[in-house]
N, C-alpha and C positions, 0 to 999 in steps of 0.2 A: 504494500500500500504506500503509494508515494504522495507527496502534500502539494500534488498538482507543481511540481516541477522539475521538467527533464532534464535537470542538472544534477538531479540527488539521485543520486542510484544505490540498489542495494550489493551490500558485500555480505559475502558470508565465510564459516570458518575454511572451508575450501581455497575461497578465493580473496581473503585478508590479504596475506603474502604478495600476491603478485598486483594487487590494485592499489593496497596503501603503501607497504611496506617500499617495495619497491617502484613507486610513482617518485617523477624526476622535479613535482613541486608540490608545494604544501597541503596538506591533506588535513580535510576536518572530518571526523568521524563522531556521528551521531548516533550513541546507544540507546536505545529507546525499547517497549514493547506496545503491543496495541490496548493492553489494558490498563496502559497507565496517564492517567489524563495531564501531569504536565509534561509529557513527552505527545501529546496532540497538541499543547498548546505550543511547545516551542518548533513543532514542527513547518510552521509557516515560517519562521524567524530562521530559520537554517535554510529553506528554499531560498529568502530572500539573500541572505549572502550568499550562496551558491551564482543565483543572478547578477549580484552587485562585484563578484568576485570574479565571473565568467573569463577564462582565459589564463588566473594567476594560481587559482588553487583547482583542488579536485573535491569535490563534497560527497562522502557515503554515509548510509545510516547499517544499522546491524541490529535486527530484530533479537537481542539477548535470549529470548524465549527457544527460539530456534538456530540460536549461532553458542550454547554456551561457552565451546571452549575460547575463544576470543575474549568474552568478557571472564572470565577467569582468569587468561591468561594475565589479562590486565587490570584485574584487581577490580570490575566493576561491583560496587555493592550497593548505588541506588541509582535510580534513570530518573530523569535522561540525566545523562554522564555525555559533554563535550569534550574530543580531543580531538589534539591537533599532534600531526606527524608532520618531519622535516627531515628529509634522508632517512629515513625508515625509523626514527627514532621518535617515540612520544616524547615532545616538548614542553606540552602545557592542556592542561583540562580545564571544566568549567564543570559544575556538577550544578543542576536545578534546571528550572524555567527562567533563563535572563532575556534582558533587553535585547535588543538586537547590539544598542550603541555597547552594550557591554561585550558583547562576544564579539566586534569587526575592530573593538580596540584590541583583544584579547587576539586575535589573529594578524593584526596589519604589525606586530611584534615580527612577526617570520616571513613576511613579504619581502 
């Protein structure tokens, strides 16, 4: 389920590695599930950077429900959980429902 924009695509544990991990710019990854309502609410605020971003970073989300070992791997333990990767390394996260102006400050750090 995408929040109407073809810029957020889904990753899963399969395909973590080759879509974030090793993407050649900065990558925000949105862990989310569908039963969790501020991971619907900040799902618009992540297309819109995705949009606002179009061309500098890459935007996936990862349905935790059905991706566990990802969020495991990464220590997720509440959603939505924001990170950002930069050469395959987690850089920096954002855990909750934030603003937009707080997450595009929180990423124009690794631009």
């Amino acid at each position: 389920m995408s929040e109407g924009s073809k810029l957020v695509l889904d990753v899963t544990d399969d395909t973590f590695k080759e879509k974030v991990i090793d993407c050649d710019v900065p990558v925000l990854v949105d862990f989310w599930a569908p039963w969790c309502g501020p991971c619907r609410m900040v799902g618009p605020v992540v297309a819109e950077i995705a949009e606002q971003y179009e061309g500098q970073i890459q935007v996936f989300k990862v349905n935790t429900d059905e991706n566990p070992q990802v969020a495991s791997q990464y220590g997720i333990r509440s959603i939505p959980t924001l990170m950002i990767f930069k050469g395959g390394q987690r850089v920096d996260m954002v855990v909750g429902a934030v603003p937009k102006t707080t997450l595009a400050t929180t990423l124009e750090k690794y631009l």
